[in-house]
Residue, then its C-alpha position, 0 to 999 in steps of 0.5 A: x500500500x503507498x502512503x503518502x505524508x497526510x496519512x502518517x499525519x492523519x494517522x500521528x494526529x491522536x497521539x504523541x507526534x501530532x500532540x507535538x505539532x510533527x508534521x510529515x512533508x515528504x516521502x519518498x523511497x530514499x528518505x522521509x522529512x518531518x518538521x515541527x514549529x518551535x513553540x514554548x511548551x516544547x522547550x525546556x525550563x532553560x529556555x531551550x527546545x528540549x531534547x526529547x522533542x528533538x528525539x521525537x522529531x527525528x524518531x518519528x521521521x525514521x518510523x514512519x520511513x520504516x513503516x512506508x518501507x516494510x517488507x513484504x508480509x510485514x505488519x509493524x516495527x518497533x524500535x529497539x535502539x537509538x542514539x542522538x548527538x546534539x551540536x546545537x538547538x533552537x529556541x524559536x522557528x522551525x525544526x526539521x528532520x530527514x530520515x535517510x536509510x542505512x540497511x533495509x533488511x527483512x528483519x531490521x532496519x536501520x534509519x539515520x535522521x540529520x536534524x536542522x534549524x531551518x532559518x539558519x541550516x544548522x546543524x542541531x542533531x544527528x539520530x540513528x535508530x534500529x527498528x525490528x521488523x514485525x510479522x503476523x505470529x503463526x497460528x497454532 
Protein backbone atom coordinates (compact mmCIF):
# COMPACT_ATOMS: atom_id res chain seq x y z
CA UNK A 1 0.00 0.00 0.00
CA UNK A 2 1.84 3.61 -0.98
CA UNK A 3 1.07 6.06 1.87
CA UNK A 4 1.64 9.40 1.42
CA UNK A 5 2.94 12.24 4.25
CA UNK A 6 -1.32 13.14 5.07
CA UNK A 7 -1.84 9.66 6.08
CA UNK A 8 1.09 9.49 8.60
CA UNK A 9 -0.16 12.97 9.63
CA UNK A 10 -3.60 11.74 9.90
CA UNK A 11 -2.53 8.58 11.36
CA UNK A 12 0.16 10.88 14.27
CA UNK A 13 -2.99 13.35 14.91
CA UNK A 14 -4.10 11.29 18.47
CA UNK A 15 -1.05 10.90 19.62
CA UNK A 16 2.34 11.91 20.51
CA UNK A 17 3.78 13.21 17.17
CA UNK A 18 0.57 15.09 16.33
CA UNK A 19 0.37 16.41 20.28
CA UNK A 20 3.63 17.96 19.45
CA UNK A 21 2.98 19.54 16.03
CA UNK A 22 5.39 16.97 13.96
CA UNK A 23 4.08 17.15 10.56
CA UNK A 24 5.33 14.88 7.89
CA UNK A 25 6.13 16.69 4.26
CA UNK A 26 7.92 14.37 2.04
CA UNK A 27 8.07 10.57 1.40
CA UNK A 28 9.68 9.32 -0.79
CA UNK A 29 11.98 5.94 -1.20
CA UNK A 30 15.14 7.27 -0.42
CA UNK A 31 14.18 9.46 2.78
CA UNK A 32 11.28 10.94 4.67
CA UNK A 33 11.14 14.71 6.07
CA UNK A 34 9.08 15.75 9.32
CA UNK A 35 9.07 19.24 10.81
CA UNK A 36 7.66 20.93 13.97
CA UNK A 37 7.37 24.76 14.85
CA UNK A 38 9.13 25.58 17.91
CA UNK A 39 6.85 26.88 20.40
CA UNK A 40 7.00 27.35 24.48
CA UNK A 41 5.76 24.09 25.87
CA UNK A 42 8.46 22.20 23.58
CA UNK A 43 11.16 23.88 25.34
CA UNK A 44 12.91 23.09 28.49
CA UNK A 45 12.92 25.11 31.69
CA UNK A 46 16.28 26.77 30.46
CA UNK A 47 14.59 28.19 27.60
CA UNK A 48 15.96 25.81 25.14
CA UNK A 49 13.97 23.32 22.69
CA UNK A 50 14.06 20.37 24.84
CA UNK A 51 15.95 17.43 23.53
CA UNK A 52 13.35 14.95 23.81
CA UNK A 53 11.19 16.97 21.22
CA UNK A 54 14.25 16.81 19.10
CA UNK A 55 14.35 12.97 19.88
CA UNK A 56 10.60 12.60 18.78
CA UNK A 57 11.16 14.59 15.58
CA UNK A 58 13.72 12.54 14.47
CA UNK A 59 12.31 9.08 15.65
CA UNK A 60 9.13 9.71 14.24
CA UNK A 61 10.58 10.61 10.82
CA UNK A 62 12.59 7.44 10.75
CA UNK A 63 9.32 5.06 11.89
CA UNK A 64 7.03 6.48 9.59
CA UNK A 65 10.32 5.55 6.91
CA UNK A 66 10.12 2.41 8.03
CA UNK A 67 6.71 1.92 8.33
CA UNK A 68 6.26 3.50 4.42
CA UNK A 69 9.15 0.59 3.59
CA UNK A 70 8.29 -2.87 5.29
CA UNK A 71 8.87 -5.71 3.68
CA UNK A 72 6.50 -7.93 2.14
CA UNK A 73 4.04 -9.52 4.77
CA UNK A 74 5.44 -7.44 7.43
CA UNK A 75 2.74 -5.79 9.69
CA UNK A 76 4.53 -3.11 12.04
CA UNK A 77 8.03 -2.47 13.66
CA UNK A 78 9.40 -1.34 16.78
CA UNK A 79 12.08 0.28 17.86
CA UNK A 80 14.80 -1.48 19.52
CA UNK A 81 17.69 1.14 19.74
CA UNK A 82 18.53 4.78 19.28
CA UNK A 83 21.23 7.15 19.88
CA UNK A 84 21.15 11.18 19.11
CA UNK A 85 24.20 13.69 19.27
CA UNK A 86 23.45 17.07 19.80
CA UNK A 87 25.69 20.21 18.09
CA UNK A 88 23.06 22.52 18.59
CA UNK A 89 19.25 24.00 19.44
CA UNK A 90 16.92 26.06 18.98
CA UNK A 91 14.76 28.45 20.64
CA UNK A 92 12.27 29.66 18.06
CA UNK A 93 11.26 28.78 14.36
CA UNK A 94 11.09 25.90 12.55
CA UNK A 95 12.80 22.27 13.25
CA UNK A 96 13.38 19.86 10.56
CA UNK A 97 14.41 16.20 10.11
CA UNK A 98 15.38 13.79 7.23
CA UNK A 99 15.32 10.15 7.57
CA UNK A 100 17.66 8.53 5.48
CA UNK A 101 18.35 4.64 5.39
CA UNK A 102 21.36 2.72 6.43
CA UNK A 103 20.07 -1.28 5.95
CA UNK A 104 16.55 -2.08 4.81
CA UNK A 105 16.77 -5.89 5.61
CA UNK A 106 13.75 -8.30 6.49
CA UNK A 107 14.17 -8.34 9.79
CA UNK A 108 15.71 -4.96 10.85
CA UNK A 109 16.11 -1.70 9.58
CA UNK A 110 18.50 0.96 10.25
CA UNK A 111 17.35 4.81 9.54
CA UNK A 112 19.74 7.65 10.14
CA UNK A 113 17.81 11.46 10.75
CA UNK A 114 20.17 14.85 10.29
CA UNK A 115 18.05 17.44 12.41
CA UNK A 116 18.11 21.12 11.43
CA UNK A 117 17.13 24.95 12.47
CA UNK A 118 15.53 25.59 9.21
CA UNK A 119 16.18 29.63 9.28
CA UNK A 120 19.87 29.16 9.93
CA UNK A 121 20.61 25.26 8.19
CA UNK A 122 22.16 24.46 11.27
CA UNK A 123 23.13 21.87 12.25
CA UNK A 124 21.07 20.54 15.64
CA UNK A 125 21.23 16.80 15.83
CA UNK A 126 22.29 13.53 14.33
CA UNK A 127 19.90 10.39 15.09
CA UNK A 128 20.32 6.55 14.48
CA UNK A 129 17.53 4.25 15.40
CA UNK A 130 17.45 0.23 14.53
CA UNK A 131 13.96 -0.73 14.22
CA UNK A 132 12.94 -4.69 14.45
CA UNK A 133 10.54 -5.57 11.71
CA UNK A 134 7.47 -7.34 12.94
CA UNK A 135 5.32 -10.23 11.00
CA UNK A 136 1.82 -11.62 11.76
CA UNK A 137 2.73 -14.61 14.55
CA UNK A 138 1.52 -18.13 13.33
CA UNK A 139 -1.29 -19.67 14.18
CA UNK A 140 -1.01 -22.91 16.25
Amino acid sequence: MTRTPEDFNAAGAGYLPGHLGIRITQLEKSHVHAELEVKHALLAPNGFLHAGTVVTLADTACGYACMAHLPEGAESFTTIELKSNFMGTAREGTVTAEAMPVHMGRNTQVWDAVVRHRQTNKLMATFRCTQMILYPKAKT
